[in-house]
C-alpha positions as a Markdown table, in Angstrom:
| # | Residue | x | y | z |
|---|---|---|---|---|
| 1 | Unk | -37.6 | -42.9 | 20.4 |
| 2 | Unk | -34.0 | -42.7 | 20.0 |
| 3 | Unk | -31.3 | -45.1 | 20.0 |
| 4 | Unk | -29.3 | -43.4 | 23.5 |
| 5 | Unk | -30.4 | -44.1 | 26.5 |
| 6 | Unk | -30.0 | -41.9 | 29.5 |
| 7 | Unk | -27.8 | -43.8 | 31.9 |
| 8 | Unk | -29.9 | -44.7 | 35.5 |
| 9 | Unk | -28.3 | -44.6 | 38.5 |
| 10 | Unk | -27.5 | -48.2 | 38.3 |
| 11 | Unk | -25.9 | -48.0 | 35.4 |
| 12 | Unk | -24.1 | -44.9 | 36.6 |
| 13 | Unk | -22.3 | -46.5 | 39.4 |
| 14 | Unk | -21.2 | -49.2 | 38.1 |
| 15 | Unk | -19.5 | -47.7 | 35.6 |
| 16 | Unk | -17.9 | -46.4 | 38.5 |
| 17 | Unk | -17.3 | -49.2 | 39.6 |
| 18 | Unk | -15.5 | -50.5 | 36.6 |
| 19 | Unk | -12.7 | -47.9 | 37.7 |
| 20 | Unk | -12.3 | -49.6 | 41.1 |
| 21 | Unk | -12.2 | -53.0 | 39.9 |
| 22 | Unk | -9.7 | -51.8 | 37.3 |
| 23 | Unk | -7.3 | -50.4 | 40.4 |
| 24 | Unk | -8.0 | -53.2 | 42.3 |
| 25 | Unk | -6.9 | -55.9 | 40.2 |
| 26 | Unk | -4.0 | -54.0 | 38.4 |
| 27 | Unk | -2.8 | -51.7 | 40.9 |
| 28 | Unk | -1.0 | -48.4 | 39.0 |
| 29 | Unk | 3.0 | -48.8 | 39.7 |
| 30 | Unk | 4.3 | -45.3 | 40.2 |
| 31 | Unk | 6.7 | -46.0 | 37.3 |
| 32 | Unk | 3.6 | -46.2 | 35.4 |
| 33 | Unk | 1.2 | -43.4 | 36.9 |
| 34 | Unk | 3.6 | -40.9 | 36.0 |
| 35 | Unk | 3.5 | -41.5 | 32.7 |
| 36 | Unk | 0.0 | -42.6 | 32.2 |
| 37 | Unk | -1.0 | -40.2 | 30.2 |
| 38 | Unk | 2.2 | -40.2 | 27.6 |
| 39 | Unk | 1.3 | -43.8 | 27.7 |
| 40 | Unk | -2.6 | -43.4 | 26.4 |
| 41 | Unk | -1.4 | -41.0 | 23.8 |
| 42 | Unk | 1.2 | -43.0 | 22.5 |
| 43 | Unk | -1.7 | -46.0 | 22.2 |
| 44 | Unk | -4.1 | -43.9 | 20.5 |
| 45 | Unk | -1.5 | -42.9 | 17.9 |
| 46 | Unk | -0.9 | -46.5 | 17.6 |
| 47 | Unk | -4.7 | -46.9 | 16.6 |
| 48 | Unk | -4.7 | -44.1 | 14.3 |
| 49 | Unk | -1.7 | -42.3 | 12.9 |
| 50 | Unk | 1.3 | -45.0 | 13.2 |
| 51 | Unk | -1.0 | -47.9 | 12.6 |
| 52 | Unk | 1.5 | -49.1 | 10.5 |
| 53 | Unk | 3.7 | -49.5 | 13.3 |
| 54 | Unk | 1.5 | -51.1 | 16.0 |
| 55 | Unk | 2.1 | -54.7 | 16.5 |
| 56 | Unk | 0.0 | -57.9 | 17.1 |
| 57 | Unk | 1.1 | -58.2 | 20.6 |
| 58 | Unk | 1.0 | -54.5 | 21.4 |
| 59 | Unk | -1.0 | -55.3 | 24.8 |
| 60 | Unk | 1.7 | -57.8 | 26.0 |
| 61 | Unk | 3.6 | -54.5 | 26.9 |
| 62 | Unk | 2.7 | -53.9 | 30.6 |
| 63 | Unk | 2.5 | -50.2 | 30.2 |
| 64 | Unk | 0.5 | -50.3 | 27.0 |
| 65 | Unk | -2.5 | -52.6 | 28.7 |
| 66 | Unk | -2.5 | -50.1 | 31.7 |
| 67 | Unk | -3.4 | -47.9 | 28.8 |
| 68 | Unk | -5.9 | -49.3 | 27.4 |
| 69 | Unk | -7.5 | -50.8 | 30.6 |
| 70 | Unk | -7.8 | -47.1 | 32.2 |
| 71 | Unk | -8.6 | -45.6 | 29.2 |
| 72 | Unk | -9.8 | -46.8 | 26.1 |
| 73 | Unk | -11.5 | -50.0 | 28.1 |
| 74 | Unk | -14.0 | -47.6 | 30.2 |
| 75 | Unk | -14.9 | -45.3 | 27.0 |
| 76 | Unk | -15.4 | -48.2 | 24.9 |
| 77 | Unk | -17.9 | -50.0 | 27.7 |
| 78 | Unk | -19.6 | -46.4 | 28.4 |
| 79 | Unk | -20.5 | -46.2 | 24.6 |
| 80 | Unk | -21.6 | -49.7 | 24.4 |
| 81 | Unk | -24.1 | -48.9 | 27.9 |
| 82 | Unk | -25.7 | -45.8 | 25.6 |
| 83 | Unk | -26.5 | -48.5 | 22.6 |
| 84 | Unk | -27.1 | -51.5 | 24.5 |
| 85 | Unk | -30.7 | -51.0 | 26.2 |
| 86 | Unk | -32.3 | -50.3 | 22.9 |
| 87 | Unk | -31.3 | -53.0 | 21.1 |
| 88 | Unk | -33.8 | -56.3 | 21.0 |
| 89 | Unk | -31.0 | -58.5 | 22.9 |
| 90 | Unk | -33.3 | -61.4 | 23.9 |
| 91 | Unk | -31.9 | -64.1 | 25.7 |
| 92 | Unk | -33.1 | -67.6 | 27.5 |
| 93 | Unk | -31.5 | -69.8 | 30.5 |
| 94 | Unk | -28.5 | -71.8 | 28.5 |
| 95 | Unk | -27.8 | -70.1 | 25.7 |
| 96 | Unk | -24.1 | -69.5 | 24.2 |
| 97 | Unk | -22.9 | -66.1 | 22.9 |
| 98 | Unk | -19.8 | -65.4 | 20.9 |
| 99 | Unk | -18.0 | -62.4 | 21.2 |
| 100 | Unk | -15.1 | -61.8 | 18.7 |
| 101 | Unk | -12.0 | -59.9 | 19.1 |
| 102 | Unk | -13.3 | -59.4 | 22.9 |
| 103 | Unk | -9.8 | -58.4 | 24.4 |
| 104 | Unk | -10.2 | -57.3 | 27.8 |
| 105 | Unk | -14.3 | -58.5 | 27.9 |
| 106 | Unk | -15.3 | -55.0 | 26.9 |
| 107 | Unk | -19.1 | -56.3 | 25.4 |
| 108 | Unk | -19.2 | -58.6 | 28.5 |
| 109 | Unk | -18.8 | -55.5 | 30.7 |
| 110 | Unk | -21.1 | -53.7 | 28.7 |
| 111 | Unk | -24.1 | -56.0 | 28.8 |
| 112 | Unk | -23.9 | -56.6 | 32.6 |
| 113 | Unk | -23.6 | -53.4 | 33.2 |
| 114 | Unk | -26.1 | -51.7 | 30.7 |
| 115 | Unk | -28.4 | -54.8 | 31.0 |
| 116 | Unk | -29.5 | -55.8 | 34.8 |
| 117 | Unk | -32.1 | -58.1 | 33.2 |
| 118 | Unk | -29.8 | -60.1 | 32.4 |
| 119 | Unk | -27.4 | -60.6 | 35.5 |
| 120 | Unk | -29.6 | -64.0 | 36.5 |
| 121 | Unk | -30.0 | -65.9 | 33.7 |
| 122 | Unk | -27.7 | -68.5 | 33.3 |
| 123 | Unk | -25.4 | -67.7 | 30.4 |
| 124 | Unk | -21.9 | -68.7 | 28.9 |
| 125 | Unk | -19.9 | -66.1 | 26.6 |
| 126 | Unk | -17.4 | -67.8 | 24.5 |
| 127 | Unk | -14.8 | -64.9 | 24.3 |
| 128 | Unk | -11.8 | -65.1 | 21.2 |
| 129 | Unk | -9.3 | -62.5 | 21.0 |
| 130 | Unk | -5.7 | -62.9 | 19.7 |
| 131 | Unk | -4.0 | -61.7 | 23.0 |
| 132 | Unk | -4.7 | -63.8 | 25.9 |
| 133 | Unk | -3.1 | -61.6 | 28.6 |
| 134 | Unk | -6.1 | -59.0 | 27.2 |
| 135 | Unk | -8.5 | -61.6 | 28.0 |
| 136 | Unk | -7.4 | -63.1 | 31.2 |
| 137 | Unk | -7.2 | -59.2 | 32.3 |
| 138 | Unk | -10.8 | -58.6 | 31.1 |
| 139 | Unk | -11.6 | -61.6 | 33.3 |
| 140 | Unk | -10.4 | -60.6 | 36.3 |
| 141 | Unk | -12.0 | -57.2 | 36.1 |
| 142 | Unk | -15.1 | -58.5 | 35.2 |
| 143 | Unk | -15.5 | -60.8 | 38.2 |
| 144 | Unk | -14.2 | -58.1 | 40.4 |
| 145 | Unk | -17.1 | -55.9 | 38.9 |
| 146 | Unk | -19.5 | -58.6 | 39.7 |
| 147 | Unk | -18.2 | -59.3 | 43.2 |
| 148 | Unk | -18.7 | -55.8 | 44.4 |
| 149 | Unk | -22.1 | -56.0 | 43.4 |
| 150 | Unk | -22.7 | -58.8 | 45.5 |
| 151 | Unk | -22.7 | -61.8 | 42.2 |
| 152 | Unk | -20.1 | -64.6 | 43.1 |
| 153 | Unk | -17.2 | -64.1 | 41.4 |
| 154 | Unk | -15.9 | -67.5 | 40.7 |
| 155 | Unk | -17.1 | -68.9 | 37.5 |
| 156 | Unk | -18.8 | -72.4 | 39.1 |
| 157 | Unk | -20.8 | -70.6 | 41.3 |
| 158 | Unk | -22.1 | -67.5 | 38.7 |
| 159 | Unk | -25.1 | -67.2 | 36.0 |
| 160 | Unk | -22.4 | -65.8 | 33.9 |
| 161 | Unk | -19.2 | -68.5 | 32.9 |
| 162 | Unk | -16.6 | -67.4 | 30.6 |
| 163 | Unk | -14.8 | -69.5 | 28.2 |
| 164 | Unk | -11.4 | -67.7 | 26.9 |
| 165 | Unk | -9.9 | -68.9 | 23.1 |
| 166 | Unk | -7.1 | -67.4 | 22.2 |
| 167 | Unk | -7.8 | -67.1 | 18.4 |
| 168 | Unk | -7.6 | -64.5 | 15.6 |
| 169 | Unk | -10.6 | -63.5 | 13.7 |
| 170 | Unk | -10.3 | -66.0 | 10.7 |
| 171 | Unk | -12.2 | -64.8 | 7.1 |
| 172 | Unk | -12.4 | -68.6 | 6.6 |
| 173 | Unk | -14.7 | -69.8 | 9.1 |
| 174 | Unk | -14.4 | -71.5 | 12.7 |
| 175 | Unk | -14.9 | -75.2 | 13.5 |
| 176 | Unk | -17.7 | -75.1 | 15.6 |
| 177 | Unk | -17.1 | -78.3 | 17.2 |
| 178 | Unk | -14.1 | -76.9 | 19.1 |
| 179 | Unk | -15.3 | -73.6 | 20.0 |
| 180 | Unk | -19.2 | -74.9 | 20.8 |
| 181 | Unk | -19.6 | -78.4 | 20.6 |
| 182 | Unk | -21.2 | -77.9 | 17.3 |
| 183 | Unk | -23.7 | -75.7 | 18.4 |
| 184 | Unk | -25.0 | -72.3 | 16.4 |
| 185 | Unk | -24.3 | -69.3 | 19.1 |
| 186 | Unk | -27.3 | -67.7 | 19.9 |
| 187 | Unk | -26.1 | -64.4 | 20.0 |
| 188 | Unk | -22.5 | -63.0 | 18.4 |
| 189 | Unk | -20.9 | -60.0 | 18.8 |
| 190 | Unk | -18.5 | -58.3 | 16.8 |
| 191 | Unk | -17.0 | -55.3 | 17.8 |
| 192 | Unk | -14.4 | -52.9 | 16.2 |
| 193 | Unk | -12.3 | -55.6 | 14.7 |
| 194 | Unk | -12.7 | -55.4 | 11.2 |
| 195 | Unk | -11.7 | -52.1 | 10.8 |
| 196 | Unk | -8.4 | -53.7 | 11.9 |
| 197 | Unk | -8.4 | -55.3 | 8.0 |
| 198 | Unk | -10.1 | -52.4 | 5.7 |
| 199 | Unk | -7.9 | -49.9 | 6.9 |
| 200 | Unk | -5.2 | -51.5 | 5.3 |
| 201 | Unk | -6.9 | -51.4 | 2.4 |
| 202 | Unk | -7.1 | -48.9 | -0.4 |
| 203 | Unk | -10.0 | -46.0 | -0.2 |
| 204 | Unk | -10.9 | -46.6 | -3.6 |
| 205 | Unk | -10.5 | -51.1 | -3.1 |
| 206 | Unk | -14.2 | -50.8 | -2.8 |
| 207 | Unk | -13.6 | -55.0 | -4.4 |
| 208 | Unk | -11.3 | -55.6 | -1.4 |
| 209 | Unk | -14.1 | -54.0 | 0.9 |
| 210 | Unk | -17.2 | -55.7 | -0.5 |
| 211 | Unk | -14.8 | -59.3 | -0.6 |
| 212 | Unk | -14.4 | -58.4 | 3.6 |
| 213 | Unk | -18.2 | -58.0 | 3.8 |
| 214 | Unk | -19.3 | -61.2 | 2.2 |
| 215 | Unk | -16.5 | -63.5 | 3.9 |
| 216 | Unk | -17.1 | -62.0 | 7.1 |
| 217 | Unk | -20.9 | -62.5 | 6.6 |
| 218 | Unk | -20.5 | -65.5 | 5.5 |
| 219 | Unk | -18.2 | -66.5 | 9.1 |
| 220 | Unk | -20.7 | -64.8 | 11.2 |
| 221 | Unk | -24.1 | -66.6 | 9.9 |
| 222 | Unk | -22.3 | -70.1 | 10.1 |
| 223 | Unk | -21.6 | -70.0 | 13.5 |
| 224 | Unk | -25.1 | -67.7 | 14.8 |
| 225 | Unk | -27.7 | -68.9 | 11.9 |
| 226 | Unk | -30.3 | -69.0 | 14.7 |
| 227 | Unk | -29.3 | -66.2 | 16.7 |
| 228 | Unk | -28.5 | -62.3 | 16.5 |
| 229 | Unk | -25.9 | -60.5 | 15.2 |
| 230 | Unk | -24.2 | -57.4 | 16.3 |
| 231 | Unk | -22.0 | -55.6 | 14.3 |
| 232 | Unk | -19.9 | -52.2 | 15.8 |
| 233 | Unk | -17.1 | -50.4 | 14.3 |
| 234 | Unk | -16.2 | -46.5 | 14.7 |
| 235 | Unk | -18.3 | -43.9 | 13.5 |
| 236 | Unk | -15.6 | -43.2 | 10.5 |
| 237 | Unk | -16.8 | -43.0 | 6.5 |
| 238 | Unk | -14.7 | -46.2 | 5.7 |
| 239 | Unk | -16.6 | -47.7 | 8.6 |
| 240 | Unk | -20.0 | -46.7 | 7.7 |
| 241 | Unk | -18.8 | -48.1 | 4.3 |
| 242 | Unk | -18.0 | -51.8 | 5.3 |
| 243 | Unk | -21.3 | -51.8 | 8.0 |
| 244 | Unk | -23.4 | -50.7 | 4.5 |
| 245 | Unk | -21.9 | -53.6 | 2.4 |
| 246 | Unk | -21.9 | -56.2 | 5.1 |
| 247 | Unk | -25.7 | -55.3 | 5.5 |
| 248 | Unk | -26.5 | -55.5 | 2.5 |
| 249 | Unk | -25.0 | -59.0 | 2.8 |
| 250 | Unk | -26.8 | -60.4 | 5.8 |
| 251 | Unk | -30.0 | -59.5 | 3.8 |
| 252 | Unk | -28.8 | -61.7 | 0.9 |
| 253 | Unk | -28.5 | -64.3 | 3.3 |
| 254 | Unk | -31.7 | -63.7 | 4.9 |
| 255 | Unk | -31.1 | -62.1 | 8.4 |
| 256 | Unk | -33.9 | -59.4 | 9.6 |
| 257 | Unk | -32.4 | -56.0 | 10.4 |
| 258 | Unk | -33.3 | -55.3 | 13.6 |
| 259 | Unk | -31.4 | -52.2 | 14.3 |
| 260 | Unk | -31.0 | -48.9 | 13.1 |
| 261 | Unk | -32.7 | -49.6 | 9.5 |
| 262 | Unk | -36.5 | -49.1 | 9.3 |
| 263 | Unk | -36.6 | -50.6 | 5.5 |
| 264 | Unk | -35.0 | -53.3 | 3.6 |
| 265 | Unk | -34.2 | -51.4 | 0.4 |
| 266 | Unk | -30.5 | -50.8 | -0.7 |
| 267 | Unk | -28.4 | -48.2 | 1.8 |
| 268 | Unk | -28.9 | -44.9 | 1.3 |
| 269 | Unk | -25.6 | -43.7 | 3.0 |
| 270 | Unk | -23.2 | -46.4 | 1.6 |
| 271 | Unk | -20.1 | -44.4 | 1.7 |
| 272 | Unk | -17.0 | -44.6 | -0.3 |
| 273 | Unk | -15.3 | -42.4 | -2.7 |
| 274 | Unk | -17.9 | -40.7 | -5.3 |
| 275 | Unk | -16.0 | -40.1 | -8.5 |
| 276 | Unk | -16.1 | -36.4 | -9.3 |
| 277 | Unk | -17.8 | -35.5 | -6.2 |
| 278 | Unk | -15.3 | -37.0 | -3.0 |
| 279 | Unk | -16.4 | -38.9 | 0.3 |
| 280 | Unk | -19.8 | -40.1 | 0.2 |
| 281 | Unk | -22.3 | -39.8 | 3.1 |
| 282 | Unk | -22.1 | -42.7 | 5.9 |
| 283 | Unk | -24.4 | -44.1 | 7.9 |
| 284 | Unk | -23.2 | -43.7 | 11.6 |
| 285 | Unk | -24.4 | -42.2 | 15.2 |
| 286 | Unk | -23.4 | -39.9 | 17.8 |
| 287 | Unk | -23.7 | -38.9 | 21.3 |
| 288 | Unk | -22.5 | -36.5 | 23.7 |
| 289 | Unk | -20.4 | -38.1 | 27.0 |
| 290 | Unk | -22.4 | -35.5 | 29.5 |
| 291 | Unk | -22.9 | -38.2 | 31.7 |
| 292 | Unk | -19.7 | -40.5 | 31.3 |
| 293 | Unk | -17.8 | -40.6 | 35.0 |
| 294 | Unk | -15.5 | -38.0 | 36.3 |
| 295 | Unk | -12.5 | -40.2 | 36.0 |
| 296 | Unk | -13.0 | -41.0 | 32.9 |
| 297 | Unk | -13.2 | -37.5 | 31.3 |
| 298 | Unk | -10.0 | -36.7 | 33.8 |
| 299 | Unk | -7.9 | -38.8 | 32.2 |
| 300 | Unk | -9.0 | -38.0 | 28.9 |
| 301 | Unk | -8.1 | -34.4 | 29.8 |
| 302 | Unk | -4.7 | -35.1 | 31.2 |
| 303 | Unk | -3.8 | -36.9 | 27.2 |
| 304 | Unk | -5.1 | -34.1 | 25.7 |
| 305 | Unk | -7.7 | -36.8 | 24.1 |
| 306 | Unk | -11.6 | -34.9 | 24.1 |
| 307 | Unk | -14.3 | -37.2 | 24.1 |
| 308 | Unk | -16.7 | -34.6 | 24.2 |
| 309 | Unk | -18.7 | -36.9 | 21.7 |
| 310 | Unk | -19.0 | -40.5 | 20.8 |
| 311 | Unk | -19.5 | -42.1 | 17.5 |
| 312 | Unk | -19.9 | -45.6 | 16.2 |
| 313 | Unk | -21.6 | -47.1 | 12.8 |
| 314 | Unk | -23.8 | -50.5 | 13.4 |
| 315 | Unk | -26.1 | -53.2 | 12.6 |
| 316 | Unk | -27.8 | -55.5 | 14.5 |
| 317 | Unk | -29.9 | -58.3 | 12.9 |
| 318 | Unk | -31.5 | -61.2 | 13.8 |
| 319 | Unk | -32.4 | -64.6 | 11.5 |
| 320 | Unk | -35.7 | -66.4 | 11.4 |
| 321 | Unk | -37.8 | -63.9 | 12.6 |
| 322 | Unk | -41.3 | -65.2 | 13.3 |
| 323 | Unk | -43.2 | -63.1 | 10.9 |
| 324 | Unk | -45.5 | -60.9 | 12.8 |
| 325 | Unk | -43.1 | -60.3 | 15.2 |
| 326 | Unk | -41.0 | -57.5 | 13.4 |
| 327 | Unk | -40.6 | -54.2 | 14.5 |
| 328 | Unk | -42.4 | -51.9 | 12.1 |
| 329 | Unk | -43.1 | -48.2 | 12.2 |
| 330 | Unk | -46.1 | -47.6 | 10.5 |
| 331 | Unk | -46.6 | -44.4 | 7.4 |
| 332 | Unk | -49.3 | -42.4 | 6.2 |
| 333 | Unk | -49.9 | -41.1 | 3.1 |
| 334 | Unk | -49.5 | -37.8 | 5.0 |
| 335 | Unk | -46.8 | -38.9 | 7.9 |
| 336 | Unk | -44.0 | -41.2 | 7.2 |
| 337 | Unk | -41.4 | -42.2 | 9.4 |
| 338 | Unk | -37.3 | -41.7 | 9.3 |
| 339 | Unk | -34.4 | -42.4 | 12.0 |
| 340 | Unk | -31.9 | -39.2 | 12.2 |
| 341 | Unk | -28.1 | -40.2 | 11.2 |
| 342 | Unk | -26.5 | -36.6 | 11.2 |
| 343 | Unk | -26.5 | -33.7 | 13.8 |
| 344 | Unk | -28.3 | -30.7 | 13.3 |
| 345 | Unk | -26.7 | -28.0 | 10.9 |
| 346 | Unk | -27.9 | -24.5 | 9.3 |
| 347 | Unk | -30.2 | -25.1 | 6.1 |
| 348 | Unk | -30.5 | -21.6 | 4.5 |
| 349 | Unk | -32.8 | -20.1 | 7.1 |
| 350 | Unk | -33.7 | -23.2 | 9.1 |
| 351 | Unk | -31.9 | -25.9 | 10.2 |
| 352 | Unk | -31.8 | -30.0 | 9.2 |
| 353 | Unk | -30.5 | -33.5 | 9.8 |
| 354 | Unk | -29.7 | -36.4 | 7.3 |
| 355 | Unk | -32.1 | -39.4 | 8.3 |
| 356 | Unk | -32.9 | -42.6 | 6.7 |
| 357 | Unk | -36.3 | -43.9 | 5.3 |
| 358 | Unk | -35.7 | -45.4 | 1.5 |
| 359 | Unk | -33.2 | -45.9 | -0.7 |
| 360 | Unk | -32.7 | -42.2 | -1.1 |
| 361 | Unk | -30.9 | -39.9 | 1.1 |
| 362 | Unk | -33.4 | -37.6 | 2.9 |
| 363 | Unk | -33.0 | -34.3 | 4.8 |
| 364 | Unk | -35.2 | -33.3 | 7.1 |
| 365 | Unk | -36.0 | -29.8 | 7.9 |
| 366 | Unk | -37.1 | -27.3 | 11.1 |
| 367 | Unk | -37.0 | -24.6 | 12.8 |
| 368 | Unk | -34.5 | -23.9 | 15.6 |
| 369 | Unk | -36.9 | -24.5 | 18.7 |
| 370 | Unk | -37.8 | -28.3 | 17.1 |
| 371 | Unk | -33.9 | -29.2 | 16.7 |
| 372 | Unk | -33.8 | -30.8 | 20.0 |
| 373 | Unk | -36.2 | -33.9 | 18.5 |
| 374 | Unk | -33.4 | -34.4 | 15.3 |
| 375 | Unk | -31.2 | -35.9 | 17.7 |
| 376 | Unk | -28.9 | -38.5 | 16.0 |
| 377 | Unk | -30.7 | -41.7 | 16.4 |
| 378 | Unk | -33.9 | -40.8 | 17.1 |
| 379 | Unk | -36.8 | -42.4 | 14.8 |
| 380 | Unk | -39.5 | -39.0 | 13.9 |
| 381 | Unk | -42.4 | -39.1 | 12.0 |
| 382 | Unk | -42.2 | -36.2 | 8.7 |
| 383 | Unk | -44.0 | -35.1 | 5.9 |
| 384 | Unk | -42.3 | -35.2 | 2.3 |
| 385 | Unk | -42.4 | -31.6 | 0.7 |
| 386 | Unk | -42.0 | -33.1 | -2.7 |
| 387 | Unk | -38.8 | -31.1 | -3.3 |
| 388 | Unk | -35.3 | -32.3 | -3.3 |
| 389 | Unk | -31.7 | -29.9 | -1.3 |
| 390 | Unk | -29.6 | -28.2 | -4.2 |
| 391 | Unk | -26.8 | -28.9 | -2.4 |
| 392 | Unk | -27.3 | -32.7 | -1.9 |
| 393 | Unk | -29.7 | -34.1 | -3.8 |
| 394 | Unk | -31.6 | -35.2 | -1.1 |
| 395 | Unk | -35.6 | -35.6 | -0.6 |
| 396 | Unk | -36.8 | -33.1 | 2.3 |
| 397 | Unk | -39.1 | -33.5 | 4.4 |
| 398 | Unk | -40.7 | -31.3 | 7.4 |
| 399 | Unk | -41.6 | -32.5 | 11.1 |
């Protein structure tokens, strides 16, 4: 079982799809097509090594949201339609989700695309972002998306209606009664917008982090206390970081973990700087783009950007769980059962991958024609060897 789907051929074409809409409602001046690509690299520097510089309103800049709508917008949906069919999403005629720090409707996208289950039952996503011109973009592509596939595109006549609020993530909580006439959301996504606050922060402000987790907990359970929660942020050791504390949070406030944990017990991976010893190990996922469209890997080419892989560090959990009705993968005394968190690397004269089954890091072992089941995200069933690595520490176990 692992936690990547292979893409159908429904899913495949409309994520081809999503290309066209993208031309169709924001056709490419020349002005800009020339300079695409010098545009895409100068975002993604923005995100990562001139943070610092990057303003709030960086996708008011015409040439900086063609960026981001024909690059980082189709690579951030395709990684979302690999995690989204695995997850427990259950949802009912009239219910309300809440997705945070949406910008151009990148979960929205994602779920009708990845999740065709869902395309006629009547729904309303509540979408916040700070930049409105991000969301009123994401809106126009998504009902172009939806058009083309036959759904009416106007909002009265749809399953799926969209309500914009331009509004920054707030640490302090929301008023429900504006955003949802007082009603809990029954579902809430959050995704890659806190790493917009730790990375200011120190490596070693583990007190800053942990402060983060439990406000931003705190936020999220007051407005979905009878829903799900779904947490995403990229598959970097200060991410897997905050997703460890801010689990460790929802527990405290009684969520279920649905997904990717298979126990309860304290984090394993928790990241952060181990004195002594450097960067701890952190919990996160990854997948190759084999099967992401030709035009998206084209552009990626033409900015020098590789996407040969994708990562991302998550959790998804769910409150009020009608005991019973958890997941639960049985153990043996003889077999027990872990989910795989690294890739496969040489262990002396075999090979291994980190996975998670306790509150102890645990590596499991194999020969080279058994590496293709240690896939990162997959849940396998192993047999402890009583022994621990030299190198790490860890327990080890053998498929």
């Amino acid at each position: 079982m692992n936690l990547f789907h292979a893409l159908d051929n429904d899913i495949s074409g409309n994520l081809e799809k999503l290309i066209l809409s993208i031309d169709k409602e924001f056709p490419l001046p020349r002005r800009f097509a020339n300079n695409l690509k010098y545009d895409v690299k100068e975002l993604s520097s923005l995100f990562t090594s001139r943070r610092s510089e990057r303003q709030l309103s960086y996708l008011n800049k015409p040439n900086l949201l063609s960026a981001y709508l024909r690059f980082f917008l189709p690579w951030n949906v395709f990684r979302l339609c690999k995690l989204l069919p695995s997850l427990d999403i259950n949802l009912k005629h009239g219910d309300t989700l809440l997705d945070i720090g949406s910008g151009p409707l990148t979960f929205v996208l994602a779920l009708w695309i990845s999740r065709p289950d869902l395309r006629d039952i009547s729904l309303e996503f509540v979408v916040l972002d700070k930049t409105i011109k991000a969301l009123d973009a994401g809106e126009k592509i998504f009902n172009a998306l939806r058009s083309g596939n036959g759904f009416a595109a106007n909002n009265i006549n749809s399953k799926w209606k969209i309500k914009k609020i331009h509004r920054e993530f707030s640490r302090k909580g929301f008023n429900l009664e504006k955003i949802n006439n007082n009603k809990p959301f029954a579902f809430i996504s959050a995704i890659n917008i806190f790493n917009e606050i730790y990375y200011e922060l120190s490596p070693r402000d583990k007190t800053g982090l942990a402060k983060l987790a439990f406000e931003s907990a705190a936020v999220l359970s007051q407005l979905g206390k009878n829903g799900s929660l779904l947490v995403i942020e990229p598959g970097i050791p200060r991410s897997g970081e905050f997703i460890s504390s801010i689990r460790s949070e929802f527990l405290h406030l009684g969520f279920d973990i649905v997904s990717p944990c298979l126990h309860t017990e304290a984090c394993p991976y928790p990241g952060g700087l181990v004195p002594g010893k450097g960067k701890a190990k952190w919990c996160h996922f990854s997948f190759n783009t084999d099967e992401a469209p030709k035009d998206f890997k084209k552009l990626s080419m033409a900015a020098n950007i590789p996407k040969e892989r994708a990562v991302l560090s998550f959790i998804f959990v769910k409150s009020n769980l009608k005991k019973g009705n958890e997941k639960k993968y049985e153990s043996t005394d003889s077999k027990k059962t872990c989910r795989i968190i690294s890739d496969v690397f040489p262990v002396a004269r075999v090979y291994g991958s980190y996975a998670c089954f306790s509150s102890e890091p645990l590596l499991i072992k194999c020969s080279k024609a058994q590496t293709h089941i240690l896939e990162s995200g997959n849940i396998v069933n192993f047999t402890l060897d009583n022994k621990r690595d030299e190198k790490s520490g860890a327990l080890t176990g053998l498929i």
